[in-house]
Structure formats: C-alpha cells, structure tokens
C-alpha positions as CSV (number, residue, x, y, z in Angstrom):
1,X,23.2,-0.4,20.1
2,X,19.7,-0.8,20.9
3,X,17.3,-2.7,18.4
4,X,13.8,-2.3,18.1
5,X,10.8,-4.6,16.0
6,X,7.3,-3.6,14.7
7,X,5.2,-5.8,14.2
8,X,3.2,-5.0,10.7
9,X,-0.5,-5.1,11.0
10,X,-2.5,-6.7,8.4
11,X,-4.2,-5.5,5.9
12,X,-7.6,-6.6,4.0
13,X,-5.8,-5.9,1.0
14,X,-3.0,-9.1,1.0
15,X,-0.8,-7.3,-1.6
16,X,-0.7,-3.8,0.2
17,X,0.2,-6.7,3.3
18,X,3.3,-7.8,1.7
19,X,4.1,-3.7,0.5
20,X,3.9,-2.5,3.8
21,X,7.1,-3.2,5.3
22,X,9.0,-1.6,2.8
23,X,6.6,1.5,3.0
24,X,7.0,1.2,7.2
25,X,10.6,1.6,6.8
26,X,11.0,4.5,4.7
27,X,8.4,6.1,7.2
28,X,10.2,5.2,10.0
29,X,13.1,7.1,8.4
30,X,10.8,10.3,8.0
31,X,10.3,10.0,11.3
32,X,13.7,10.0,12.5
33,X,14.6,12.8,10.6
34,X,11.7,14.9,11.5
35,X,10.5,13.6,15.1
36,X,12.5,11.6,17.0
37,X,15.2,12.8,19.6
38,X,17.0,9.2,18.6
39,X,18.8,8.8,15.3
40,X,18.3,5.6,13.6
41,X,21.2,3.9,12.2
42,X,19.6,1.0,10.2
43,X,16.3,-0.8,9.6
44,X,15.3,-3.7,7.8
45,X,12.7,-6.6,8.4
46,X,13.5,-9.8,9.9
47,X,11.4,-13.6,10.6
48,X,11.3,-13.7,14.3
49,X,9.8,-17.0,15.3
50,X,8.5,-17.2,11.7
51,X,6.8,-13.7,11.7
52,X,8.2,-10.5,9.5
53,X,8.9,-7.6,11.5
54,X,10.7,-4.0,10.5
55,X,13.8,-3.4,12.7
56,X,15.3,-0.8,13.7
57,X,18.9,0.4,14.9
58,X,19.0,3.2,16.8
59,X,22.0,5.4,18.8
60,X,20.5,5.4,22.0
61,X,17.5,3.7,23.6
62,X,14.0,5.2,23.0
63,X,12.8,8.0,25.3
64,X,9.1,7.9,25.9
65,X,8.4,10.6,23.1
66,X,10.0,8.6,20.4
67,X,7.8,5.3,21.4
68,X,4.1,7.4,21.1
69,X,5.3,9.4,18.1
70,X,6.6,5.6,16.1
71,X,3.0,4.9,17.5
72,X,1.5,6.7,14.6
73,X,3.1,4.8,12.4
74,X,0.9,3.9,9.4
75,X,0.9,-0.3,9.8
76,X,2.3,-0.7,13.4
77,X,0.7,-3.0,15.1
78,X,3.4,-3.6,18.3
79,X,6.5,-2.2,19.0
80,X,9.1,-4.6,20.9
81,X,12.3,-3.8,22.2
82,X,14.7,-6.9,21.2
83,X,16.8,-8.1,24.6
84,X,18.7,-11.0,23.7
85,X,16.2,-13.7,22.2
86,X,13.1,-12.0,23.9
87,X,11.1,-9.2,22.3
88,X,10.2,-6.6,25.1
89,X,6.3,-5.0,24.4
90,X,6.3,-1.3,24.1
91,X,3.7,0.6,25.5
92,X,2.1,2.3,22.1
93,X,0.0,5.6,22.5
94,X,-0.9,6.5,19.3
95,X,-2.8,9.8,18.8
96,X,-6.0,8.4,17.1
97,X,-8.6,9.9,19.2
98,X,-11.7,8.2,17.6
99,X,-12.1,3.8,16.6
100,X,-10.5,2.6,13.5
101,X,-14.6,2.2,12.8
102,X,-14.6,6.0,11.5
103,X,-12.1,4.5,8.6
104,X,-13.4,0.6,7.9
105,X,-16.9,1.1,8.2
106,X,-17.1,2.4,4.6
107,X,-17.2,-0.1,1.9
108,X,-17.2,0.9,-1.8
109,X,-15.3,0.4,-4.9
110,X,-11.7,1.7,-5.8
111,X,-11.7,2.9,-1.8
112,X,-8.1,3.8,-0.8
113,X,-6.4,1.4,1.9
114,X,-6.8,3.3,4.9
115,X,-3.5,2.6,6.4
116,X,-1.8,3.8,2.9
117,X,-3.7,7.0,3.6
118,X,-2.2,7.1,6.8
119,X,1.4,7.0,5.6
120,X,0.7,9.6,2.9
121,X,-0.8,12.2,5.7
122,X,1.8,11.3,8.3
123,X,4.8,11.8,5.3
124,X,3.3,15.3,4.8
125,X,3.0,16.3,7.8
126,X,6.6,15.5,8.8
127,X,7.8,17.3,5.9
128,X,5.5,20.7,7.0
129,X,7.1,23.0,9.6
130,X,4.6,21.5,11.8
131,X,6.2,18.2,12.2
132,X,7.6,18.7,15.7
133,X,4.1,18.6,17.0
134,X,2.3,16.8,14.9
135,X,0.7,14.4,16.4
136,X,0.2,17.1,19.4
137,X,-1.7,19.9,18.3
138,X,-4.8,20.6,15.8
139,X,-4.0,21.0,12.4
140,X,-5.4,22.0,9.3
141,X,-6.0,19.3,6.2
142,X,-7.3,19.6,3.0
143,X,-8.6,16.6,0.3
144,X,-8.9,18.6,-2.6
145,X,-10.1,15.3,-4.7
146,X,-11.9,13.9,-1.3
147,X,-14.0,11.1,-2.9
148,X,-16.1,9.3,0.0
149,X,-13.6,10.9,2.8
150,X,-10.7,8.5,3.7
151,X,-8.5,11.5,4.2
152,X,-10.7,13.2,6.1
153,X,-11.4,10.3,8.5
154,X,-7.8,9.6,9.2
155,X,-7.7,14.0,10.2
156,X,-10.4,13.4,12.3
157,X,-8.6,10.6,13.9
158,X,-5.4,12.9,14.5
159,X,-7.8,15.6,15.9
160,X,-7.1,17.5,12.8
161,X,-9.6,20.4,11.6
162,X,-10.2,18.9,8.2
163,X,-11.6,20.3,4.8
164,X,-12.5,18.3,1.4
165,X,-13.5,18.9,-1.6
166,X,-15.0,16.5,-4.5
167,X,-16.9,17.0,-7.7
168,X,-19.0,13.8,-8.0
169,X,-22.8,14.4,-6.2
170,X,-22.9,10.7,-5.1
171,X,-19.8,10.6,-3.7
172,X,-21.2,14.0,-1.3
173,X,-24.0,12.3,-0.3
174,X,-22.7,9.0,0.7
175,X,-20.6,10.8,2.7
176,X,-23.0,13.0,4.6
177,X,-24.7,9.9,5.1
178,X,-22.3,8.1,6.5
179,X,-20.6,10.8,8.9
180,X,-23.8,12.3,10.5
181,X,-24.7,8.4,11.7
182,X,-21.7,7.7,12.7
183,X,-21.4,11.1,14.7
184,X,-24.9,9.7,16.3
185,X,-24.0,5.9,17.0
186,X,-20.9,7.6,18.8
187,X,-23.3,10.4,20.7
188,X,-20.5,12.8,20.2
189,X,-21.6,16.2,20.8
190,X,-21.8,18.0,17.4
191,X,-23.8,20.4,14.9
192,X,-23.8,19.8,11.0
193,X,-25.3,22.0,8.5
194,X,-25.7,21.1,4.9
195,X,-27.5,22.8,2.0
196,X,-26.2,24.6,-1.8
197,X,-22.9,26.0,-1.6
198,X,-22.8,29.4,-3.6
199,X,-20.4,32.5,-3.8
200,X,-21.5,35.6,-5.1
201,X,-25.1,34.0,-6.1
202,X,-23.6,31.3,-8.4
203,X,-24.3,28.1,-7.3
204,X,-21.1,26.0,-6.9
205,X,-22.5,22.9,-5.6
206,X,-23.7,21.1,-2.2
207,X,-21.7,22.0,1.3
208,X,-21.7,20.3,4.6
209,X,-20.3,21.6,7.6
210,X,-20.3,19.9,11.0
211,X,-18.6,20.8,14.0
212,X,-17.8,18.5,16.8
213,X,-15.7,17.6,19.8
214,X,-14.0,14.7,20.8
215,X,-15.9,14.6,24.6
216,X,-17.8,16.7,26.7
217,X,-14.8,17.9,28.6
218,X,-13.5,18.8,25.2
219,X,-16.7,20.7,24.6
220,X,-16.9,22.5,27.9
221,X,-12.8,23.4,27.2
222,X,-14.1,24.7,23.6
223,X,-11.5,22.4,21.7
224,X,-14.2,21.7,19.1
225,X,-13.0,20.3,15.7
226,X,-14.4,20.9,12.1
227,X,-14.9,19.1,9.7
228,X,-16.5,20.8,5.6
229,X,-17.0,19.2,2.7
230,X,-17.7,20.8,-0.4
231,X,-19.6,19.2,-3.7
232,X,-17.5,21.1,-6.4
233,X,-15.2,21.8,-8.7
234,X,-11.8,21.4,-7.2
235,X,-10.3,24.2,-9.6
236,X,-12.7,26.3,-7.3
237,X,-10.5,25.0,-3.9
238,X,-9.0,28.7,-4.0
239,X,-12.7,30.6,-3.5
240,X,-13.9,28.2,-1.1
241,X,-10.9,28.8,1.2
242,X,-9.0,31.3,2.5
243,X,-5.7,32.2,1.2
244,X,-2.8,29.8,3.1
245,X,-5.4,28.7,5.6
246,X,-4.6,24.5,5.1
247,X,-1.3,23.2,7.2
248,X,-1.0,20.6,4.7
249,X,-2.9,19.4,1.7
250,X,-3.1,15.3,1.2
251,X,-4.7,13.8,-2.2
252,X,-4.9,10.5,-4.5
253,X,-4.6,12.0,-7.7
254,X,-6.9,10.6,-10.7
255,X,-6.7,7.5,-12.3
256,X,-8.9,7.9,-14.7
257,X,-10.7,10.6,-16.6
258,X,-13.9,9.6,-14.5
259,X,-11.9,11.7,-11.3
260,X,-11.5,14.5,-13.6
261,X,-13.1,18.2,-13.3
262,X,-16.5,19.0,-14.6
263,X,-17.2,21.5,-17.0
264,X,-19.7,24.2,-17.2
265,X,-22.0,21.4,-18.9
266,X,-21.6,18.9,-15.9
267,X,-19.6,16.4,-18.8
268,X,-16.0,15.1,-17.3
269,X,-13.8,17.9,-19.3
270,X,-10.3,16.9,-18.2
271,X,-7.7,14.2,-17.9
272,X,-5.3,13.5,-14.6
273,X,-2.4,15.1,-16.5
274,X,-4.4,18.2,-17.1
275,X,-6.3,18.5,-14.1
276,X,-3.4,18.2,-11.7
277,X,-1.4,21.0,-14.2
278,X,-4.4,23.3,-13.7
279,X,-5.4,22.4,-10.0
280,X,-1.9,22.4,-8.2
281,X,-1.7,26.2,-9.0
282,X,-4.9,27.0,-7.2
283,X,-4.6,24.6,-4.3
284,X,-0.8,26.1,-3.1
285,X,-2.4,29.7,-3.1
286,X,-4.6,28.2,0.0
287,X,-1.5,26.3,1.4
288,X,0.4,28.1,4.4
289,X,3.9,28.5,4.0
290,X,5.8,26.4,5.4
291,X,2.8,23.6,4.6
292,X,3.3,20.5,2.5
293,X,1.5,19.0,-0.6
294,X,1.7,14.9,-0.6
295,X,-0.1,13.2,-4.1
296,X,-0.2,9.9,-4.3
297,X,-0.4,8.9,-8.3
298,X,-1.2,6.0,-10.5
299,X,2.7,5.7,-12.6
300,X,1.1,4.3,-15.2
301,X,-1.0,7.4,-15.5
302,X,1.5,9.6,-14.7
303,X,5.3,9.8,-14.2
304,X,7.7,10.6,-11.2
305,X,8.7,13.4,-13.2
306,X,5.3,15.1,-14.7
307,X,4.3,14.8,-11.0
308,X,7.4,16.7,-9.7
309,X,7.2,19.0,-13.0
310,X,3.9,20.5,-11.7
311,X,4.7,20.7,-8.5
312,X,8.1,22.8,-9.2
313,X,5.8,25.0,-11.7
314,X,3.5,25.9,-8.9
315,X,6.8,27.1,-6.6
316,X,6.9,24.3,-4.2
317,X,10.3,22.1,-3.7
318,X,10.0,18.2,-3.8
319,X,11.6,16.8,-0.9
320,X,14.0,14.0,-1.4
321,X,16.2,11.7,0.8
322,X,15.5,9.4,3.6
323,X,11.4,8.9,4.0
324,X,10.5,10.3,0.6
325,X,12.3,7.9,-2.1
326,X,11.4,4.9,-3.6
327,X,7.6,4.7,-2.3
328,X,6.3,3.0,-5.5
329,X,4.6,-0.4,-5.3
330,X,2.3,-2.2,-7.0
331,X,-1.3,-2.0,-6.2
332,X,-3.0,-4.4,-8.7
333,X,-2.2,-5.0,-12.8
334,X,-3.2,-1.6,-13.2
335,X,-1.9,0.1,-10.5
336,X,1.6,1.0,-9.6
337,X,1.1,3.7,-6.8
338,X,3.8,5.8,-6.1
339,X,3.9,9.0,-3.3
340,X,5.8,12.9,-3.9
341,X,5.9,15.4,-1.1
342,X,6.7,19.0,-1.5
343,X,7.3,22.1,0.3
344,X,6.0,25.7,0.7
C-alpha cells in the first residue's frame, strides 16, 4: 500500500515543536475523512535518517487533489512519497495566497502560535459543510475574541473574507497599525476605513474596515476580499453582524479574567466560564447552518466537558471521532490547550 512522510516544520516555540506531530496526525485524519478521494489506513511518525516525520498509509496512491489539499496542513513542511529506502518530494501547492510575513511579523506577549491557529481553522472548516472546497473558494470567518489578529491573518492567507471582534482598545490599534503597513510594504491594491463604530447612536466602540485584493488581475476580476475589525463587546457579535452570515467561527477562548467582557463601566465584568456561557449563544445566531464553531481552551481554566456543555446548550453538536479527539497538549506550566469543534 502506498506510504507517505511529512516532514514537520519547526516552530519558534520548541514545545509546540515536539506537540506537532501528534496534532499533524489527528489533522491528517480530518482530512481524510472530509477531503481526500484516498482513505488513510494508518499514520504514525517515524526517524528517517535521524529526522521525525508523520507517515501515512493510504489505499491507493495520492491523486493530485489529495497532495495540494495535505498541503494546507498546519506544520507540513515536505511531503515525500516513501519508494523503498528513498523519500520521493511531493510537489506541495498550498493555498496561502499572501507570505508567512502577514503571520510572524507580529511580536507580542501571550500571541497564539500561528501554525496552532492554522490547525484549529483548518479542523473547522473540514467539519463545516464547506469542507469539500475549502481551500477553493472564499469563505467567511469570524474571531469573536480577535486579540491582535492571528485568526484573521491565517483567513486572509486562505483568501477568506474575514471578520473579528475584540474588546481591548490596545489590542485594535496595534492591529490597524500593523495591517494598513503591511497592506502598503506589499502595494496591494486596497481601501480601509476606520473611525467609532455605533448602532442606533450608541457608541459601541472603534471599527476598521478595509477591502483588498490579492492582485491587480484579482481587482480588475472584482474578487476583492474583506477584512472588519470591531473594538467591542463581543456579547454585541450578534448586532454587528448579520444573522448566519459567518461560514465558520474560530476562537482562543480566555485564559484569564483579563480576556473577559467589559461592562457598562469599562471594568473586566466576567470570567472565561461565564463569558463563553453568555457569548456562544449570540455568536451561533450569526453562524450559517451548516457552519462550524472550533474554541481552543486553557483545561486548567476550563474542562472538556463545560466546553462541550455550552456548546450543546446553544444547539450545536460536538463532533467526535477521527481528527477531533485527543487534541490536548501542553503549552507551558500553565497551559494545557486543548481544541472542540461543533456543528450547526
């Protein structure tokens, strides 16, 4: 049967290094179940010439739509088909349409890996309806707890139309910061508007909305992306948006009380148990049926089952089995990080 190696690429973060693997072979297995026209019979990870590589076993050799779609894989770095002794490169096309710049530049405190944010987009999105083209056509993202943008970086990447939404002013404005100069230092073709973000004369806030396009031929064929951030509440997500207008919705739920929700007196009013109880409600009214919800969450904060509690309160269905199980690992003596999906 034919076998097939990925090389892991590296990460700044040496403990997320030594995770990935595992993480790599539960998302191959989403992928197999979701994407590819193969089915894969086994993985696992194996020293070739004293490097670790995931394997897997599949039915039948790889048709040229499985190779680009395992291209997308969060921490693949090469893909090898193993003949004998020799390891056979893989042409990889992955989808990113913009530099890995758009995610490393950044720099800051308690930022999210970027390839861990990868996984967690690419598991939700194979678990929407909208996994046979996922990596083909524009979808719609939300980061309802955006932070400084990862999330919507790695849409952008995908050529995803991508929406966030974050409470902390600071966090806002080095974001706008950051995304208008790098929209200029790449001369792409774009418009961005900021200013106070109100609904029916209350002020909610700070908004910046830019639209762009990939290249000028995407320009002239009007394939223009967008991209909105919103300073505010995220218990607001539901008047900002339009009802079931987000494809999938991708977050790293608090860690701390310093991620929680303001109040009407700017103070930090709620913990990560009760925000996510009150804000899961209001962000499925805006998801699509059919759409996903992926949370990544601190287990120390909260548990597997509080997680998949709320979730099942606000109607969605966890999805279990091959992809979706077992994702916990440790992220420092604080941290151990863990991933649920669910359904519309």
């Amino acid at each position: 049967m034919p076998e097939y190696a990925v090389l892991i690429l590296p990460s700044a973060n040496r403990v997320y290094t030594d995770t990935a693997p595992r993480l790599v072979r539960a998302e191959v297995a989403a992928f197999a179940s979701s994407l590819l026209s193969v089915a894969v019979t086994d993985t696992g990870t194996r020293a070739i010439g004293g490097v670790d590589y995931v394997t897997l076993t599949t039915d039948r050799p790889l048709a040229g739509r499985d190779v680009a779609a395992l291209s997308n894989v969060s921490s693949a770095y090469a893909l090898f088909e193993i003949t004998g002794e020799l390891l056979r490169p893989l042409t990889m096309t992955p989808a990113a349409r913009f530099d890995s710049d758009l995610l490393t530049i950044q720099k800051y405190p308690g930022k999210t890996n970027e390839q861990f944010t990868q996984l967690v987009l690419n598991l939700t999105v194979l678990a929407s309806e909208k996994a046979t083209t996922a990596f083909e056509g524009p979808l719609h993202v939300l980061d309802p707890l955006c932070g400084r943008g990862t999330t919507l970086n790695q849409a952008m990447r995908y050529g995803y139309d991508a929406t966030g939404v974050e409470v902390a002013p600071k966090d806002f404005e080095a974001y706008e910061r950051f995304i208008k100069t790098w929209l200029r230092s790449k001369r792409l073709k774009h418009t961005a508007t900021s200013g106070v973000l109100r609904r029916h004369k209350v002020r909610l806030g700070q908004r910046l909305e830019i639209t762009y396009a990939e290249s000028k031929e995407a320009q002239r064929a009007g394939e223009s992306r967008s991209l909105t951030y919103y300073n505010s509440d995220t218990l607001r997500t539901d008047e900002l948006l339009r009802a079931e207008s987000v494809d999938v919705i991708v977050t790293d739920a608090p860690y701390g009380v310093q991620h929680g929700s303001r109040g009407d007196d700017d103070s930090l009013a709620r913990s990560p148990r009760d925000l996510l109880a009150a804000a899961v409600p209001v962000w499925t009214r805006v998801l699509r049926t059919g759409g996903a919800l992926g949370i990544s969450f601190n287990t120390h904060v909260l548990s597997h089952d509080e997680i998949t509690a709320v979730l099942g309160r606000a109607g969605l269905t966890v999805v279990t089995g091959p992809g979706y199980d077992g994702l916990a690992h440790r992220v420092d003596q604080a941290i151990v990080r863990d991933v649920v999906v669910a359904r519309k």
